[in-house]
C-alpha positions as CSV (number, residue, x, y, z in Angstrom):
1,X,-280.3,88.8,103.6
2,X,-283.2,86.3,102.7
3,X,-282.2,84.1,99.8
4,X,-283.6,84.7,96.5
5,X,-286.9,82.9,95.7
6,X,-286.6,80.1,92.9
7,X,-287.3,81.0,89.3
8,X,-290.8,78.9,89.1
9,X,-293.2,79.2,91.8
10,X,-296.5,77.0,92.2
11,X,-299.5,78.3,94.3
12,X,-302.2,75.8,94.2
13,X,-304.3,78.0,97.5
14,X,-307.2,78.6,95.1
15,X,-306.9,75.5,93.7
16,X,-308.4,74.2,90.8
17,X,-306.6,77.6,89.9
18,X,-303.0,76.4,89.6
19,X,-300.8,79.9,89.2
20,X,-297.6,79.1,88.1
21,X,-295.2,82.2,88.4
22,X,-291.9,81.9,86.0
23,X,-289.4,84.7,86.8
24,X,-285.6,85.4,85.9
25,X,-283.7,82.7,83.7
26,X,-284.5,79.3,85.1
27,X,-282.2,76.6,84.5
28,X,-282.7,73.1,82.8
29,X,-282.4,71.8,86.5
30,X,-285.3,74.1,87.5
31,X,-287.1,73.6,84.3
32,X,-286.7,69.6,84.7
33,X,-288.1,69.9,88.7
34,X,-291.1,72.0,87.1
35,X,-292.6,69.8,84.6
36,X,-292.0,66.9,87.3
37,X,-293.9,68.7,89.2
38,X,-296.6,69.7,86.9
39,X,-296.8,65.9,86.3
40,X,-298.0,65.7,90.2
41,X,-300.4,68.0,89.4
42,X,-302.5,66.4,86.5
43,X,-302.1,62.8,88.5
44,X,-304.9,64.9,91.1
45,X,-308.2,63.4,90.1
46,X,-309.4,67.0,89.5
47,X,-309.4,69.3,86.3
48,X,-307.7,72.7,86.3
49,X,-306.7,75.8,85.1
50,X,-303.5,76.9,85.0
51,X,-302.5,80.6,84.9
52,X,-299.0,81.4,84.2
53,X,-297.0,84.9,85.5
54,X,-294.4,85.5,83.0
55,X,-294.2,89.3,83.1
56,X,-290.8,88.5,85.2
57,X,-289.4,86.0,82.6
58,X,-285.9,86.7,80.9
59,X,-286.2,84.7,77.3
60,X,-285.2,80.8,77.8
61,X,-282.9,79.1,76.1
62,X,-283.9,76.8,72.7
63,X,-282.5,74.1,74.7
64,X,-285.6,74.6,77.1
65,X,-288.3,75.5,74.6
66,X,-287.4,72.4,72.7
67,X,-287.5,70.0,76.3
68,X,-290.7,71.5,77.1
69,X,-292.2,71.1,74.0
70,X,-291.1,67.5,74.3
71,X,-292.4,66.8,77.3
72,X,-295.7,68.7,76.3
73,X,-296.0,65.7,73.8
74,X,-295.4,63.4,75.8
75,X,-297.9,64.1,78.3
76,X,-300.2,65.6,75.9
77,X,-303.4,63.1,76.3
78,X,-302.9,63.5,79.9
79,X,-303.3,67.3,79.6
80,X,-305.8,67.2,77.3
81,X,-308.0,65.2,79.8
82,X,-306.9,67.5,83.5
83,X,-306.4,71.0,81.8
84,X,-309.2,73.3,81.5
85,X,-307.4,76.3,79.8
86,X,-304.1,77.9,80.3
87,X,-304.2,81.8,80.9
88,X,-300.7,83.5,80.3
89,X,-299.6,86.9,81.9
90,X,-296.6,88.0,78.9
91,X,-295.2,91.3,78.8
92,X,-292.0,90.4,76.6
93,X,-292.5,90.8,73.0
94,X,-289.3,88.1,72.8
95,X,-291.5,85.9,75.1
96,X,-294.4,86.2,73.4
97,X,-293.0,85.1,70.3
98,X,-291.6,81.8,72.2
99,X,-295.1,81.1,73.6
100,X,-296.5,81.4,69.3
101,X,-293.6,79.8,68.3
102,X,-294.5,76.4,71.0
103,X,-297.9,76.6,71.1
104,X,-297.7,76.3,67.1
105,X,-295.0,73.2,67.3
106,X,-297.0,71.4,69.6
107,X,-300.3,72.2,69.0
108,X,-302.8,72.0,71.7
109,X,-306.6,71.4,72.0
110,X,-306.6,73.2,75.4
111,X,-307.9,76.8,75.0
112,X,-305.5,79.4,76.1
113,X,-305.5,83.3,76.4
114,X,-302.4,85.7,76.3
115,X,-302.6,89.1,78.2
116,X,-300.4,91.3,80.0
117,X,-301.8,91.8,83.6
118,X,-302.7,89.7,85.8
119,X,-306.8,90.9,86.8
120,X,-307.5,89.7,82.8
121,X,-305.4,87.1,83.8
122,X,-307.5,85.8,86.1
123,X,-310.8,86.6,84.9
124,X,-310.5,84.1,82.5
125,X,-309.3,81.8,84.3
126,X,-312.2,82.1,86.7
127,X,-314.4,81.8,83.5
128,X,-313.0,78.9,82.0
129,X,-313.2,77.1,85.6
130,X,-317.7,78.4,85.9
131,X,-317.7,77.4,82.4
132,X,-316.3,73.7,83.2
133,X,-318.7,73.2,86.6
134,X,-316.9,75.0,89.3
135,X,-319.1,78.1,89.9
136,X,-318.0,78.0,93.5
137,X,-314.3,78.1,92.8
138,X,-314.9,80.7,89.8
139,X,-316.6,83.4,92.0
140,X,-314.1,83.0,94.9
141,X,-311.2,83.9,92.4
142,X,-313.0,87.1,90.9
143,X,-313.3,87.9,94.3
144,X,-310.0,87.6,95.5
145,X,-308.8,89.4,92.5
146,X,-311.4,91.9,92.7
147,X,-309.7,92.4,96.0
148,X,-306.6,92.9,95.0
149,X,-305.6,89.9,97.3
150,X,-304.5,87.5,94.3
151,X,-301.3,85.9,95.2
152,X,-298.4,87.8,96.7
153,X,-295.2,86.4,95.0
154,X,-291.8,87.1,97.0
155,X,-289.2,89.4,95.6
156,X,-285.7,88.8,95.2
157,X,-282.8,91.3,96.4
């Protein structure tokens, strides 16, 4: 039997589309090695987009909410300055109320958009990356959406 896959995924193939997939109950070990991570990420010289799968998420724990939104914070001029906009797939009423409840504690400049499928998903995400000088990029992701070739995460047992 395979292993399970881990609880956060990264897929940086249409890159500056980074798709982060969060599914399950990640741990504070898992959440730690994700915004270290993430931290790689905005050190790359380019700006992205980030678009987050959540529909898998079970609800975290405050303990987690409260250490992301710390770390968000932390790092926030950094963000400001390498992230175009956040999209969000959320089909948890429970979760969506944690995204409200962080976005509103820390505040961010960075435009976001919450839907519940991923094709809105990534349409604007592919917007927000024309709209910010990557035409090129933003028409190969509506395509490969469009194509229903977007990425193929790996299901547990």
């Amino acid at each position: 039997m395979p292993p399970a896959p881990p609880p956060i995924e990264f897929d940086d193939t249409l890159w500056p589309l980074l798709i982060i997939r969060i599914a399950g109950r990640p741990t504070m070990r898992d959440l730690e090695a994700y915004l270290d991570r993430r931290l790689e990420y905005m050190r790359r010289p380019e700006r992205h987009v980030l678009l987050y799968d959540t529909s898998d998420l079970r609800m975290p724990s405050n303990e987690m909410n409260q250490r992301h939104v710390a770390w968000l914070k932390e790092h926030d001029a950094l963000i400001q300055e390498k992230v175009v906009a956040t999209s969000v797939i959320i089909t948890s009423p429970l979760v969506r109320l944690t995204a409200s409840a962080m976005a509103h504690f820390w505040r961010s400049r960075v435009p976001y958009h919450i839907t519940a499928n991923l094709p809105e998903a990534a349409r604007w995400a592919a917007d927000r990356l024309h709209d910010a000088g990557y035409p090129v990029q933003a028409n190969l992701i509506r395509q490969r959406f469009r194509a229903g070739t977007g990425p193929q995460w790996r299901k547990g047992p």
